[in-house]
C-alpha positions in Angstrom: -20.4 -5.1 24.8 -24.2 -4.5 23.1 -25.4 -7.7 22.9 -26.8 -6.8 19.5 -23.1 -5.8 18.7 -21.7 -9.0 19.5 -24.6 -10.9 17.8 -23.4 -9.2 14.6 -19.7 -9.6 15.0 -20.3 -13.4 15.2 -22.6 -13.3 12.0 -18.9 -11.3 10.5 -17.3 -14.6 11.4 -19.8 -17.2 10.3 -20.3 -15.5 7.1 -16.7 -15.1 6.5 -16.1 -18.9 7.5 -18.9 -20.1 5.4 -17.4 -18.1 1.9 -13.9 -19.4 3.2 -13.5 -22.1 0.0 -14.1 -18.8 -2.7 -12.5 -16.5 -0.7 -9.4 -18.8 -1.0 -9.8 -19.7 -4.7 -10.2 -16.0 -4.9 -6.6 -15.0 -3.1 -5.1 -18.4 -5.1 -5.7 -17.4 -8.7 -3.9 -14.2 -7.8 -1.2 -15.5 -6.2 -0.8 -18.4 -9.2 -1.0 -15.4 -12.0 1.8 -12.9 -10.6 1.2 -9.7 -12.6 3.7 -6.0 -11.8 2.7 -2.8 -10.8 -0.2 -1.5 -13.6 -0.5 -4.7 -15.5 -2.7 -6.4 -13.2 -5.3 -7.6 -15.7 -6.2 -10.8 -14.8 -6.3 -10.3 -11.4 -8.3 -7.2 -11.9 -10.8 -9.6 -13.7 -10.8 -12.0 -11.1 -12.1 -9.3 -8.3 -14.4 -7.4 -10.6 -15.8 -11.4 -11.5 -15.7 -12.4 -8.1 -18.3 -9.0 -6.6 -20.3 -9.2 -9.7 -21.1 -12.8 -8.9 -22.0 -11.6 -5.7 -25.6 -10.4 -5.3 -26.3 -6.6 -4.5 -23.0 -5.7 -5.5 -22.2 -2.7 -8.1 -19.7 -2.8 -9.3 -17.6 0.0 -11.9 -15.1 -2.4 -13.3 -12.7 0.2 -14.5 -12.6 3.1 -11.9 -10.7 5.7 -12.6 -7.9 3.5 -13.7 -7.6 0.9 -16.3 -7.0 -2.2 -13.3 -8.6 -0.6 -10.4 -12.2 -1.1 -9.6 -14.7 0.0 -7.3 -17.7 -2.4 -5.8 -20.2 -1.0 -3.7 -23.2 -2.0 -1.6 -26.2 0.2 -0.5 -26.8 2.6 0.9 -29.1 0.9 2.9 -31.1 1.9 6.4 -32.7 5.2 6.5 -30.8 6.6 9.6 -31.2 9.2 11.9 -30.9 12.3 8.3 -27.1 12.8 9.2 -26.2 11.3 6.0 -24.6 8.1 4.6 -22.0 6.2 6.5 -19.4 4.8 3.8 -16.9 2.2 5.3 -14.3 1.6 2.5 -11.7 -1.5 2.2 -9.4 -1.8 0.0 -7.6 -4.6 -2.2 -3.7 -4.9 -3.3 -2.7 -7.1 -6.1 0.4 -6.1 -7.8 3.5 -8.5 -7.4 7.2 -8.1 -8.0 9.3 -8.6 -10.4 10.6 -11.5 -10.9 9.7 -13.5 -8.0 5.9 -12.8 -7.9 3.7 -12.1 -4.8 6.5 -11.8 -1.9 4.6 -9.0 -0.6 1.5 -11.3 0.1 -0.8 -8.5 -2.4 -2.9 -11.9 -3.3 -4.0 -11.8 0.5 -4.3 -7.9 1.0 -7.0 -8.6 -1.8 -8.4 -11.6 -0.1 -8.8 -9.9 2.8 -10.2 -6.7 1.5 -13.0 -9.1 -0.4 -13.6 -11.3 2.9 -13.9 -8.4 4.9 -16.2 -6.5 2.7 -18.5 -9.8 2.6 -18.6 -10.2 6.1 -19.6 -6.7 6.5 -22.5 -7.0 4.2 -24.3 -10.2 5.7 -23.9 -8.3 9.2 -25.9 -5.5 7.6 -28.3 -7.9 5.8 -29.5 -9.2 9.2 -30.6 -6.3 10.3 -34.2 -4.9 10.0 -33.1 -1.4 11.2 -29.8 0.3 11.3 -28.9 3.4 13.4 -27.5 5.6 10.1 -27.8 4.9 6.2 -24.9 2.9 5.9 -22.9 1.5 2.5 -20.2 -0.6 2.2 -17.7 0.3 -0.7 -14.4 -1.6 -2.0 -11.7 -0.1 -3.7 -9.0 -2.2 -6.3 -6.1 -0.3 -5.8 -3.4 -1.1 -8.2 0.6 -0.4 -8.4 1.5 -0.2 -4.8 4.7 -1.4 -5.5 5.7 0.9 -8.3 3.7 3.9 -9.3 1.5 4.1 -6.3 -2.3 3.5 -7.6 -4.1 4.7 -4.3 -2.4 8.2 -5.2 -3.4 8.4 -8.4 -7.1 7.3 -7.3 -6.7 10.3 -4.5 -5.9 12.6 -6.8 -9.1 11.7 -9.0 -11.3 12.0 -6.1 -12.0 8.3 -5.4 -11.8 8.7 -1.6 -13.8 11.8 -1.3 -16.7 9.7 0.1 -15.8 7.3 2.3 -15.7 7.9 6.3 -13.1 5.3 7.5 -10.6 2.9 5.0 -9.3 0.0 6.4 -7.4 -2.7 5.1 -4.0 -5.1 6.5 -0.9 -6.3 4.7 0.6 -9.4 5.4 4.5 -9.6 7.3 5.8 -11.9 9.9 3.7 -10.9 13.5 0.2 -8.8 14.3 0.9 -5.5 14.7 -2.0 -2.4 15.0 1.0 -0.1 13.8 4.1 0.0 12.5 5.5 3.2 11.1 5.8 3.6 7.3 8.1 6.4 6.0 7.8 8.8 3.4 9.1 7.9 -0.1 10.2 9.7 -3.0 12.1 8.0 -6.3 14.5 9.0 -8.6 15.8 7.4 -12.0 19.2 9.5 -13.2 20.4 9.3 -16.7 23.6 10.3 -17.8 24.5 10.9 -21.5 27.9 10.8 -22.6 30.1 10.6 -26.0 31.2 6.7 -27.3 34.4 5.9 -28.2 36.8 2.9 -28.3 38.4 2.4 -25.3 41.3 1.1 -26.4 42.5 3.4 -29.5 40.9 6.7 -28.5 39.6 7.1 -25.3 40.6 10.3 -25.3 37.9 11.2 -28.1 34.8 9.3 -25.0 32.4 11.0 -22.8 32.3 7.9 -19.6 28.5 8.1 -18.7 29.8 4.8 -16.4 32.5 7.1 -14.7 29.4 9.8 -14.0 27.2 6.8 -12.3 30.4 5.7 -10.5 31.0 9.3 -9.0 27.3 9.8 -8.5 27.2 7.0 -6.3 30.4 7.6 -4.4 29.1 11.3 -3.6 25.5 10.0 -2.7 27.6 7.3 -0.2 29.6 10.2 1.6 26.7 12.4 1.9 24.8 9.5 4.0 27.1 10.6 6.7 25.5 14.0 6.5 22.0 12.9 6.6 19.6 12.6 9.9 19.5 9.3 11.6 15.4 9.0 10.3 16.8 9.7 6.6 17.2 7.0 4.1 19.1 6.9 0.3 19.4 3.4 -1.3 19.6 2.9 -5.0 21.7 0.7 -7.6 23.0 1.1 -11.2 20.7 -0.6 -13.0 22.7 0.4 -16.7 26.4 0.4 -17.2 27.2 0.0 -20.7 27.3 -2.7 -22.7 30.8 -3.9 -23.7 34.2 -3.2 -22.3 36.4 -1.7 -25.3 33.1 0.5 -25.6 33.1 4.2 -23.3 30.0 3.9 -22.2 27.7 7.0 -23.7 25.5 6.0 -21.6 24.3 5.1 -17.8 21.1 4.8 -15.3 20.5 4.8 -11.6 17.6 4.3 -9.8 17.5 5.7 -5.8 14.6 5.9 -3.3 14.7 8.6 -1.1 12.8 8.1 2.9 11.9 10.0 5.3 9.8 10.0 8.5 8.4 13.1 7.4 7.1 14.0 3.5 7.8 17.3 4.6 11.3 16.5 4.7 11.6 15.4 0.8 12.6 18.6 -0.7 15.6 18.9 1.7 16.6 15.6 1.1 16.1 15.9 -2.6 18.1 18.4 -3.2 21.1 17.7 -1.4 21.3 14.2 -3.6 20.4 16.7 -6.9 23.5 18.2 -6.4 25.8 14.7 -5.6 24.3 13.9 -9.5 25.0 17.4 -11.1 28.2 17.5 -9.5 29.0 13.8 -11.3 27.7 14.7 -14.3 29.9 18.5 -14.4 32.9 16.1 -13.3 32.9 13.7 -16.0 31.2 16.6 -19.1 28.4 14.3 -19.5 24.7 15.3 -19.3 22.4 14.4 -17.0 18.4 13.8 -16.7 16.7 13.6 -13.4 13.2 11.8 -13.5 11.7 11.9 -10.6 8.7 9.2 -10.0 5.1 11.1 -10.5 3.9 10.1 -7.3 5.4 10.6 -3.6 3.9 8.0 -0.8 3.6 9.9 3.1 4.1 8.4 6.0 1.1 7.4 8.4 -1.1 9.4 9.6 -2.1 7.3 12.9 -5.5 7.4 14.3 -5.3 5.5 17.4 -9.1 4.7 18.1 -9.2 3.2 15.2 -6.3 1.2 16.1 -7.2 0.2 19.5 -10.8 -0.8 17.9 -9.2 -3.4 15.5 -6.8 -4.6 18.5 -9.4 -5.3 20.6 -11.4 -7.3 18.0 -8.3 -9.2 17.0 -7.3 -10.3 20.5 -11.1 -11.3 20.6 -9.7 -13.8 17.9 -6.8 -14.7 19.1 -4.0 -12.1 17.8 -1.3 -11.3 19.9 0.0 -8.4 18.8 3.7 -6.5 18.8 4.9 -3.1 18.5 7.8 -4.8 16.4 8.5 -5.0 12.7 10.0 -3.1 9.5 9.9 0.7 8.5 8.7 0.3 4.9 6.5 2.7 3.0 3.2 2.8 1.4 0.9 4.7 -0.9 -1.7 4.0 1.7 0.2 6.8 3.6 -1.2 9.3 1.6 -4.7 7.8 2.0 -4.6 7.9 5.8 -4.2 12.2 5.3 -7.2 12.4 3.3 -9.3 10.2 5.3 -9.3 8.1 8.6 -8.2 4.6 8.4 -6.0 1.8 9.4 -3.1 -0.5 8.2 -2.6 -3.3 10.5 -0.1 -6.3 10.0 -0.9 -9.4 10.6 1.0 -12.7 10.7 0.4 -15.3 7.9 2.3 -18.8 9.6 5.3 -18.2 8.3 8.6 -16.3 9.8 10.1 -15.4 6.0 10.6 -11.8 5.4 8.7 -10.1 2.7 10.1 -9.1 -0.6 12.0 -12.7 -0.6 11.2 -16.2 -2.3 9.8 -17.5 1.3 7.4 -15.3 1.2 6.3 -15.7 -2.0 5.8 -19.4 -1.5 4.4 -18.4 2.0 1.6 -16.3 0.6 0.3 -19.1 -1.6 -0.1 -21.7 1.2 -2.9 -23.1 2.9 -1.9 -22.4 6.3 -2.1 -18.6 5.3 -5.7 -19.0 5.2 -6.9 -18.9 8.5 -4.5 -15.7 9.4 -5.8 -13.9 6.2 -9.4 -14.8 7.3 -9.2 -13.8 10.5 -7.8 -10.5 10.0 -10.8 -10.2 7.7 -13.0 -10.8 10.0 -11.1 -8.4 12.6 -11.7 -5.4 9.9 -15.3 -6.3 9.2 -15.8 -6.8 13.1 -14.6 -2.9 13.3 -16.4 -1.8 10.9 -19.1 -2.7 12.9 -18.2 -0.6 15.6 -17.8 2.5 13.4 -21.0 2.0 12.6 -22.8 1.0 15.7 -21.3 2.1 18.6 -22.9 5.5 19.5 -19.8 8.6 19.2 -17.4 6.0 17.8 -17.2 7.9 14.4 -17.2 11.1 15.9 -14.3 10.6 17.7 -12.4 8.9 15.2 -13.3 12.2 12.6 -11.9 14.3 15.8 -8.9 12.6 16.2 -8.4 13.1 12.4 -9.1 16.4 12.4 -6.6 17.1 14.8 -3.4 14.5 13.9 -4.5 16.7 10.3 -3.9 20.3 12.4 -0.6 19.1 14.3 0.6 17.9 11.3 0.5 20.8 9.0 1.9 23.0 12.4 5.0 20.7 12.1 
């Protein structure tokens, strides 16, 4: 490796070690002020206070969104005239209902900050730099719910950047691990009250509709491709026995390997819903989520640079691990980037109380940290190692092609 190159990843790690006390109060007050999908207020304040305490940072506290924020640094370097270099990272922070940040969000935003930092004092040292080069972080809200990155896609907030790179905490390292494409659904049936007892006759069962609904959507499964997922719950019922319902509410997620595939599945669960509500006489109100997330668009010299950093710090990393989804899906088709995994000392599976307690404790800290320095260390080969960026643009380019030939 360019000696230069490796002078500058260890300058990564010593600034990221020296910041490690902030950095941790940083990830902390998040994880000790849980706030859902779009309500994310006070940890919104504590990353926009956190970059404007932090010199040559500017920062647009409310970007585009009401909790999402964008900090950037430079451009700096006058280059070679082929334009700016933007390396973007990006920060999570929305926790789940009810039992808070068992997704580890505090330390996707802990990491995106660290990284970002580390990055910076890299740049700092140097006197010259091969390309105009800026660093920019975006506070991506509502991963969890609405899907905040899509939202920020749609309002051009990525237009700029050249790479995006962030991580999300689970139970091993991984470069990879597949995320699937996700549409929702919320179904509302509207029936007639009555008494069930006296005249049930004179009832419209909105209950009965949800019943059937979910019966049909459970025999269809059997009809569905092996990569194709339905799961959902009645989340309404009615409210008292002696009462027909007049009214009822599901809520399903449909997944695929392919967004493509959506509309296929979509409508074959459109018509298990009608069919419930012609059944039973009641009406029926589909409401399907604004956003869809895609599924990854890999770019594997990306992936291979970030392994090859994170063994330099230790990582040993596995092809192993959950099929989830992500709005950072649809970020990885607009521009190239990465979303590793990476191990946080604990074997509890996300989404459960484990986790939660697991993302808030001290041993997390040197896992989050390193992964941060990992992405920052990365970065620096985007930037510095000559063809890096064109090959990773190529690659893009043509994962981009095969896909829309599919």
């Amino acid at each position: 490796m360019n000696e230069k190159l490796q002078a500058l990843k260890q300058l990564v790690c010593f600034s990221i070690d020296e910041a490690k006390d902030k950095l941790h109060l940083l990830g902390d007050s998040i994880w000790r002020h849980p706030e859902v999908a779009c309500e994310e207020r006070q940890a919104h304040e504590t990353l926009v206070r956190f970059f404007t305490q932090e010199k040559g940072w500017t920062v647009e506290a409310h970007y585009k969104l009401e909790t999402a924020f964008r900090a950037t640094w430079g451009p700096v370097g006058g280059g070679d005239g082929k334009g700016v270099v933007n390396v973007g990272f990006l920060c999570e922070y929305d926790a789940l209902p009810a039992i808070g940040h068992a997704c580890g969000h505090n330390l996707i935003a802990e990491t995106g900050a660290a990284a970002a930092l580390g990055l910076k004092a890299a740049l700092e040292s140097k006197e010259a730099w091969p390309v105009s080069i800026k660093v920019t972080v975006l506070g991506t809200p509502a991963e969890e719910d609405e899907g905040g990155k899509v939202d920020l896609l749609r309002e051009g907030a990525f237009k700029d950047l050249d790479v995006v790179l962030m991580a999300h905490p689970t139970q091993k390292d991984a470069t990879y691990l597949p995320a699937m494409a996700l549409h929702n659904l919320l179904v509302k049936y509207h029936g007639h009250a009555s008494h069930a007892s006296a005249y049930p006759w004179e009832g419209v069962n909105a209950l009965d509709a949800a019943v059937m609904a979910y019966s049909n959507i459970s025999v269809l499964r059997q009809q569905l491709r092996p990569d194709w997922r339905i799961h959902g719950i009645i989340k309404h019922g009615g409210v008292k026995p002696n009462i027909i319902p007049d009214y009822s509410e599901l809520e399903f997620y449909f997944r695929t390997a392919s967004h493509r595939d959506l509309p296929t599945i979509r409508a074959k669960a459109e018509a298990c819903f009608r069919a419930a509500a012609m059944a039973t006489g009641c009406e029926v109100e589909l409401v399907f989520a604004k956003n869809e997330f895609h599924e990854m668009l890999r770019n594997r010299t990306l992936e291979d640079l970030y392994e090859e950093n994170g063994k330099a710090l230790g990582m040993k990393f596995t092809t192993e691990g959950f099929s989830g989804s992500t709005d950072f899906g649809n970020v990885s088709h607009a521009v190239p980037g990465i979303h590793p995994y990476f191990y946080i000392g604990s074997e509890a599976l996300n989404h459960t109380e484990e986790y939660t307690a697991a993302a808030g404790a001290d041993e997390a800290q040197f896992y989050t940290l390193r992964t941060a320095k990992a992405l920052a260390m990365t970065a620096l080969d985007v930037i510095y190692s000559p063809g890096v960026l064109d090959k990773i643009k190529q690659e893009f380019r043509e994962a981009k092609l095969n896909e829309e030939r599919k």
